[in-house]
C-alpha positions as a Markdown table, in Angstrom:
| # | Residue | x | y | z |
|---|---|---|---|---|
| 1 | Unk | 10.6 | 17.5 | 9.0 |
| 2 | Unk | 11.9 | 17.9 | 12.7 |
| 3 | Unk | 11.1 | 14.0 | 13.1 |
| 4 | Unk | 12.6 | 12.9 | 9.9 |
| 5 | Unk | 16.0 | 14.8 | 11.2 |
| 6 | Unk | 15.6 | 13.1 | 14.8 |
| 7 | Unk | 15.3 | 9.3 | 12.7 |
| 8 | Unk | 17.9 | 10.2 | 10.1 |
| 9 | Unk | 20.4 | 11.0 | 13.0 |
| 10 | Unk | 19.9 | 7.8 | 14.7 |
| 11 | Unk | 20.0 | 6.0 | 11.5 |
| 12 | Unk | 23.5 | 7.5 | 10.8 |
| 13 | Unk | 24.6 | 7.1 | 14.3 |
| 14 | Unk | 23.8 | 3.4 | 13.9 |
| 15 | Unk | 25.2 | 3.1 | 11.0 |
| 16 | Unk | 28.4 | 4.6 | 11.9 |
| 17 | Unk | 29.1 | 2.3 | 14.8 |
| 18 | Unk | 28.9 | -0.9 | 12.4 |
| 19 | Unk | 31.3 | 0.8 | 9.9 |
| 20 | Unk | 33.8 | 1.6 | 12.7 |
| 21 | Unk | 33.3 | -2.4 | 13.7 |
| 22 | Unk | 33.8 | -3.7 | 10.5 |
| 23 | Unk | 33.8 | -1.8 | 6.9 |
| 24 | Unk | 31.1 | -2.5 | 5.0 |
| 25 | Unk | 30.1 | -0.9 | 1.6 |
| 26 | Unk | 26.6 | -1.0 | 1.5 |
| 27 | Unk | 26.9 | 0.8 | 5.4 |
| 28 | Unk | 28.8 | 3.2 | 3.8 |
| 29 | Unk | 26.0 | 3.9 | 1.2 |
| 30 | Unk | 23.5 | 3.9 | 4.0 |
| 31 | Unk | 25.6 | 6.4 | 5.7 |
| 32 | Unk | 25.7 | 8.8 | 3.1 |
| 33 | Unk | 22.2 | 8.2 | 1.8 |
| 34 | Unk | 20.7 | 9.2 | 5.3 |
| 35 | Unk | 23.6 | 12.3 | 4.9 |
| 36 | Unk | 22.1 | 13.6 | 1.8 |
| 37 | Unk | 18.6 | 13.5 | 3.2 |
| 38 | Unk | 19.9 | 15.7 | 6.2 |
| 39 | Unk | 21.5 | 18.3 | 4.2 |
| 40 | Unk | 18.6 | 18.4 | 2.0 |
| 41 | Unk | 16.2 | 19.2 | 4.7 |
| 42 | Unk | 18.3 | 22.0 | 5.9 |
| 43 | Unk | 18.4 | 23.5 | 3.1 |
| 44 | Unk | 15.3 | 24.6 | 3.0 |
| 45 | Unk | 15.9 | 25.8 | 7.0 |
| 46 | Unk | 16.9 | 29.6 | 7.3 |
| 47 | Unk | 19.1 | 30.3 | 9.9 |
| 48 | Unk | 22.8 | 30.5 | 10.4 |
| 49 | Unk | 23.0 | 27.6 | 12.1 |
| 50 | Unk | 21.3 | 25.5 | 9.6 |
| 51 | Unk | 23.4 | 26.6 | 7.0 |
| 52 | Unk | 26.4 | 26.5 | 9.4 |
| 53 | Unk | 25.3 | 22.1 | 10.0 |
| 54 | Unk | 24.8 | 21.8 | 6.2 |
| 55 | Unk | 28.3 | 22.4 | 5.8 |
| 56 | Unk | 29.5 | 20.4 | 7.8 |
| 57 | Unk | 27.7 | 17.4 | 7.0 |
| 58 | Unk | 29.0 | 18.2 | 3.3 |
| 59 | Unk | 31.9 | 17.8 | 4.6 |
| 60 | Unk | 32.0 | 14.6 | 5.9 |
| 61 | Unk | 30.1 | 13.3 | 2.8 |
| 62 | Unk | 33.2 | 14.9 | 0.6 |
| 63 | Unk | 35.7 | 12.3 | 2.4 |
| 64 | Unk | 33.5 | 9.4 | 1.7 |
| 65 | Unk | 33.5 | 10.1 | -1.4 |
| 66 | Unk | 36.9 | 8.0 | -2.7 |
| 67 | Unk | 35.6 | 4.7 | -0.9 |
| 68 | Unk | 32.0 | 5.3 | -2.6 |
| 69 | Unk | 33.8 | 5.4 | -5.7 |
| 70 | Unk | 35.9 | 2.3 | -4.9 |
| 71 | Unk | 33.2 | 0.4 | -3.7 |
| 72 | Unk | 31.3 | 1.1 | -7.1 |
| 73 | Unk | 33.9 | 0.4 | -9.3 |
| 74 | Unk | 34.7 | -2.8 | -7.6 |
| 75 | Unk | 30.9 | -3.9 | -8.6 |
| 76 | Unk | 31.3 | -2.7 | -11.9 |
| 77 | Unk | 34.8 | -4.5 | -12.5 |
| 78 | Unk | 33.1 | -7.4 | -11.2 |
| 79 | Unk | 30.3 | -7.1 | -13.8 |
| 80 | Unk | 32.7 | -6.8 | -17.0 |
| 81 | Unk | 35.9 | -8.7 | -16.0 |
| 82 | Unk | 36.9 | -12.6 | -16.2 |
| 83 | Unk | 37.6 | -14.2 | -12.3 |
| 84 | Unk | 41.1 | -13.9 | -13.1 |
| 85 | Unk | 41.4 | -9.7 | -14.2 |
| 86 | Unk | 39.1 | -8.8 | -11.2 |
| 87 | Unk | 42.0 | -10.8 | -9.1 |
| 88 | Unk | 44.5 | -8.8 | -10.9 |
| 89 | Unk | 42.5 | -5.4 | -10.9 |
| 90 | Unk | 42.2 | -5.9 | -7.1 |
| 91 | Unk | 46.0 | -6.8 | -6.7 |
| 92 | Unk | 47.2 | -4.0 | -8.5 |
| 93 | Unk | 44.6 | -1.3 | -6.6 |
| 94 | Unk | 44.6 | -2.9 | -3.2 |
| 95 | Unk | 46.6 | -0.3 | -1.6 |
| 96 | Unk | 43.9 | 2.6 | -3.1 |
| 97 | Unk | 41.6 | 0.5 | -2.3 |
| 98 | Unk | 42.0 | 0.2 | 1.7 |
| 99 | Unk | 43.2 | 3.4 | 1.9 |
| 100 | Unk | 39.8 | 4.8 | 0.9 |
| 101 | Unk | 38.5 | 2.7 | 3.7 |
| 102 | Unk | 40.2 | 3.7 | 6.1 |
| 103 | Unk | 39.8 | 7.6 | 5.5 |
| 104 | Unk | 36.2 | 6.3 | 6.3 |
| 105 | Unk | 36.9 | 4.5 | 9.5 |
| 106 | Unk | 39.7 | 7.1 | 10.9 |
| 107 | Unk | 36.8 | 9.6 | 10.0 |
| 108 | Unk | 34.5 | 8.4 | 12.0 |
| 109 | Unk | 36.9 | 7.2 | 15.1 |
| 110 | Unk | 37.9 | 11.3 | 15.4 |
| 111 | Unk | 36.9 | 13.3 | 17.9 |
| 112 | Unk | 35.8 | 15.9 | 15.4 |
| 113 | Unk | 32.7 | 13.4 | 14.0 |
| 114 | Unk | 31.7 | 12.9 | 18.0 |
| 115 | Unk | 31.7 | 16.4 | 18.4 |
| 116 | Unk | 29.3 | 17.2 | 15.8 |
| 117 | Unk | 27.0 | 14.8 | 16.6 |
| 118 | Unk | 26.7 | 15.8 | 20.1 |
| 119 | Unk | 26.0 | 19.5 | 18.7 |
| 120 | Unk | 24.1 | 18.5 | 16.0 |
| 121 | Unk | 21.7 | 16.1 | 18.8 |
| 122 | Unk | 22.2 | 19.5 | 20.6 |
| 123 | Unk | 20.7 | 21.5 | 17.7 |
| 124 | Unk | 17.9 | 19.1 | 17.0 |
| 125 | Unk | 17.0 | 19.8 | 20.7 |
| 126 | Unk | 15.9 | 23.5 | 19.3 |
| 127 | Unk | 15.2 | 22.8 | 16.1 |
| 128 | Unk | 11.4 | 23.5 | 15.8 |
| 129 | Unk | 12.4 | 26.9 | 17.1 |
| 130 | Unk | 14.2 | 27.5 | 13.9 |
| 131 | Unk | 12.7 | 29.9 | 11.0 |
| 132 | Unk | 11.6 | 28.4 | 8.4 |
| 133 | Unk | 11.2 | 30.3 | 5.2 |
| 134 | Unk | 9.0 | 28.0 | 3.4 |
| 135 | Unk | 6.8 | 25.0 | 4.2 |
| 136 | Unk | 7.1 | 21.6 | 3.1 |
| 137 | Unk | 5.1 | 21.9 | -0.2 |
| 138 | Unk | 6.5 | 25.5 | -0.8 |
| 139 | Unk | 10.3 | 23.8 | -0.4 |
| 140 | Unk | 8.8 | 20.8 | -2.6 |
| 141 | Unk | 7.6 | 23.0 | -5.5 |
| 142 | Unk | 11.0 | 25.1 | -5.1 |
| 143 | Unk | 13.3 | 21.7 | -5.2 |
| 144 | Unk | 11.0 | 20.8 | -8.9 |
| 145 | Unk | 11.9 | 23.9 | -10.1 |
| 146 | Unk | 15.4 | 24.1 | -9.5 |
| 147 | Unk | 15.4 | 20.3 | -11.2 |
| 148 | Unk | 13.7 | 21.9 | -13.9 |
| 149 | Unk | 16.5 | 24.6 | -14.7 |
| 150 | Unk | 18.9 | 22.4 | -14.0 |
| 151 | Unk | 17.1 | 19.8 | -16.9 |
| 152 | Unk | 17.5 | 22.8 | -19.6 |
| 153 | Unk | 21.2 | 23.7 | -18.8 |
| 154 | Unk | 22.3 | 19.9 | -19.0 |
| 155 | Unk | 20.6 | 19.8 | -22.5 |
| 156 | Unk | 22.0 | 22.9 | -23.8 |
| 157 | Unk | 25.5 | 22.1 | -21.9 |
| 158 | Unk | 25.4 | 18.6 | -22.8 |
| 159 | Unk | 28.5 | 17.9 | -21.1 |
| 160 | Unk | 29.1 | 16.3 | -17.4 |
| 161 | Unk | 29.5 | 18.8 | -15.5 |
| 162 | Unk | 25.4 | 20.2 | -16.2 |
| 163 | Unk | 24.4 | 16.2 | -16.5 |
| 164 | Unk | 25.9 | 15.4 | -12.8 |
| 165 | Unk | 24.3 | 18.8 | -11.2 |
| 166 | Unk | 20.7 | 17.8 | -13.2 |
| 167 | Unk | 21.4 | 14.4 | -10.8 |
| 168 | Unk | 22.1 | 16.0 | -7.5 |
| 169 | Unk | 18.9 | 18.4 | -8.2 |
| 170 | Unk | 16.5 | 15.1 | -9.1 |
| 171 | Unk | 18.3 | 13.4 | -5.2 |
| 172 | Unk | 17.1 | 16.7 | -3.6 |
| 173 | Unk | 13.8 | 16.4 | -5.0 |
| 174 | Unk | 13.2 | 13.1 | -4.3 |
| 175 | Unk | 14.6 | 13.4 | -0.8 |
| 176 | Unk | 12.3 | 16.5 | -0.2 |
| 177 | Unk | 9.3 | 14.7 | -1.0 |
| 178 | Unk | 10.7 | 11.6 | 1.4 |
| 179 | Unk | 10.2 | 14.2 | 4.2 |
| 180 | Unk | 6.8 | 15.9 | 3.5 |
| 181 | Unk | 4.1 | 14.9 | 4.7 |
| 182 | Unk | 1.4 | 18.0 | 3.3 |
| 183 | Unk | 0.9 | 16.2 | 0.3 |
| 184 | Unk | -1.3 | 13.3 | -0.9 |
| 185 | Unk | 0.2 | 9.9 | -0.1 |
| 186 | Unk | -0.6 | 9.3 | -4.0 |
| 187 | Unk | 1.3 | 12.0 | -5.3 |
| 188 | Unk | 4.3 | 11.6 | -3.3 |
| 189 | Unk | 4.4 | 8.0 | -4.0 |
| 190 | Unk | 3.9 | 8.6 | -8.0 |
| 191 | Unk | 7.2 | 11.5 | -7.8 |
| 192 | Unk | 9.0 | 9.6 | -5.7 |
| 193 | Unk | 8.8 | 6.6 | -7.5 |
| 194 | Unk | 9.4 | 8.9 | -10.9 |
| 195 | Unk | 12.6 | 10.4 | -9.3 |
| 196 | Unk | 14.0 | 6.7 | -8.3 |
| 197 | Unk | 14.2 | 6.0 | -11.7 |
| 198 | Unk | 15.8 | 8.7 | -13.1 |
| 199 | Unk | 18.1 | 8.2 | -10.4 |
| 200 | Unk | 19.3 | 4.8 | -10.9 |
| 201 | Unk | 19.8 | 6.0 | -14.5 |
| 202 | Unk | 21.7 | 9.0 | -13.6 |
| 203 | Unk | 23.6 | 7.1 | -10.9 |
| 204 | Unk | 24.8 | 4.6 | -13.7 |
| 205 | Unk | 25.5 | 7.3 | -16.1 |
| 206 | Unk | 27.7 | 8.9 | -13.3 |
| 207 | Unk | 29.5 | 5.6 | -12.1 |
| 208 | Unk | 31.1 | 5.6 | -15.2 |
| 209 | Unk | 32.2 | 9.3 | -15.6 |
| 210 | Unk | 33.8 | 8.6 | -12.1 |
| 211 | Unk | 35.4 | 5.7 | -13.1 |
| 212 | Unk | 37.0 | 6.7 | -16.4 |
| 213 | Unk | 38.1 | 9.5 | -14.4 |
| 214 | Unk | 39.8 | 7.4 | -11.9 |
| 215 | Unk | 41.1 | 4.9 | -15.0 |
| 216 | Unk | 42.7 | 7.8 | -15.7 |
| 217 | Unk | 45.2 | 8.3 | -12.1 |
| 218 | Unk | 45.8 | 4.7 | -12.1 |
| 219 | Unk | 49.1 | 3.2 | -13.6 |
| 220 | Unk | 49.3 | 1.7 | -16.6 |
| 221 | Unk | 48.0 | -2.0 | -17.3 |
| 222 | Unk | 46.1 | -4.0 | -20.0 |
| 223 | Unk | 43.8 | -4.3 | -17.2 |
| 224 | Unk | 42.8 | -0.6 | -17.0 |
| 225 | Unk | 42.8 | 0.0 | -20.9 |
| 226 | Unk | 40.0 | -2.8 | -21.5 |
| 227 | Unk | 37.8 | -1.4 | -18.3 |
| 228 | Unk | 38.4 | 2.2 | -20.0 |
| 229 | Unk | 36.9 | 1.0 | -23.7 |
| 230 | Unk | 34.4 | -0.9 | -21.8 |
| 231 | Unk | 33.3 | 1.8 | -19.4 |
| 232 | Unk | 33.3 | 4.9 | -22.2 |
| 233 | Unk | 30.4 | 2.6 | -24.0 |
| 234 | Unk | 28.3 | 2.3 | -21.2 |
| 235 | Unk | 28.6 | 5.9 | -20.1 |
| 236 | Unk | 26.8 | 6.6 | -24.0 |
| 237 | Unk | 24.7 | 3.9 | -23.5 |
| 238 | Unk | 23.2 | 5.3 | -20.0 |
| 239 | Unk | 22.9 | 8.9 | -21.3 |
| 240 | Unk | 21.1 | 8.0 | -24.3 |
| 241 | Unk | 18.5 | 6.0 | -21.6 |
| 242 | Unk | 18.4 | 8.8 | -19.4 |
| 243 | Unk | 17.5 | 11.0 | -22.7 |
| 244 | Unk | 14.4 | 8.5 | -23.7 |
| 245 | Unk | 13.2 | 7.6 | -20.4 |
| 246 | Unk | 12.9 | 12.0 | -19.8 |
| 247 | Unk | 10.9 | 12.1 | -23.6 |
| 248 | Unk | 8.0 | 10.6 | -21.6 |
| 249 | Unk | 8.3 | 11.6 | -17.9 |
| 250 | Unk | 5.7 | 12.7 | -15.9 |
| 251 | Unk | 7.5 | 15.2 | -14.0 |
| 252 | Unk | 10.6 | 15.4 | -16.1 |
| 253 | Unk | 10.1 | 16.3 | -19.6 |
| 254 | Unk | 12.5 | 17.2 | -22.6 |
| 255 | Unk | 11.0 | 20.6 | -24.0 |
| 256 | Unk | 8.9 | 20.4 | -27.2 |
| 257 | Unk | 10.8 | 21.2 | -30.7 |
């Protein structure tokens, strides 16, 4: 795991550089893609100072997090508007819209994102001196059954809230696996590939509980009322996909009635 951390920093470093250049959405997912994966691996780190990083990386996720959301919609406005509303959608959010941006690039100009990287490039100097509580296939099993739980609370929830944390559990699982190496290369492959697409599911599904959120802060337009009707079908529609693509999962299963 020590040289997945040491190639996920340099990926983010990289990436950071070309967002403060120019923005660029899908650098932005990269960035917080590569993010995740960090934060994952130290979860499964016991020490102060692990815990102490994880934080901190959290919190430069969390003020991403309104660009992400932008940068989503825009795709999905451009997927369900005419030419002409996506002009007019864009007119009437631009000022949101480059705001969130440049939260992003401001973020990463600050001294306080230099200064944790040299400490965190600091920390990875002593990282395999860290305890770690569990191994990689121990931290594997533990990240399936906390996906597990989380599975039977969003059915017996069934609202967003349990839906969005069975997603972040089914990231960490995936991400988990992306950093072991104890495991056959089969089985990996065949749970990675099994969390992907619940993923891109779940991701959908959430897109649009974001976004009807967000419909909701925005001012008043004809604009905004079509997207919300619009948007409110496909959150049903992706929820009911997530539900039949789980009756048959291989790691993932609704329980038996």
């Amino acid at each position: 795991m020590h040289r997945s951390l040491l190639d996920l920093t340099a990926h983010v470093d990289r990436t950071a550089r070309r967002l403060i250049s120019a923005y660029q959405a899908d650098e932005l997912y990269a960035l917080r893609v590569n993010s995740r994966r960090i934060r994952s691996i130290l979860k499964h780190m016991d020490s102060h100072r692990s815990r102490s990083y994880r934080k901190t990386w959290g919190g430069f996720a969390a003020m991403t997090n309104e660009a992400r959301d932008w940068d989503v919609f825009l795709i999905t406005v451009d997927q369900l508007l005419t030419a002409g509303e996506n002009a007019r959608f864009r007119e009437i959010n631009s000022v949101h819209i480059q705001h969130s941006h440049d939260v992003v690039v401001d973020m990463l100009k600050s001294m306080h994102w230099r200064r944790h990287l040299e400490e965190w490039v600091h920390f990875l100097d002593r990282v395999e001196e860290e305890p770690v509580v569990e191994d990689q296939v121990i931290a594997l099993d533990q990240a399936l059954a906390g996906a597990q739980a989380a599975l039977l609370l969003a059915l017996s929830n069934d609202d967003d809230h349990s839906w969005h944390r069975f997603r972040i559990s089914v990231k960490e699982v995936r991400y988990v696996a992306d950093a072991s190496s104890d495991r056959p290369d089969q089985e990996l492959t065949s749970l990675i590939k099994s969390c992907k697409q619940l993923q891109t599911l779940l991701g959908d599904w959430h897109d649009t509980v974001v976004q009807l959120n967000m419909l909701e802060e925005l001012e008043s337009d004809p604009i905004h009322s079509r997207l919300r009707d619009m948007i409110a079908g496909r959150k049903q529609k992706f929820l009911a996909e997530t539900r039949d693509l789980l009756a048959g999962h291989p790691v993932f299963s609704l329980p038996k009635t």
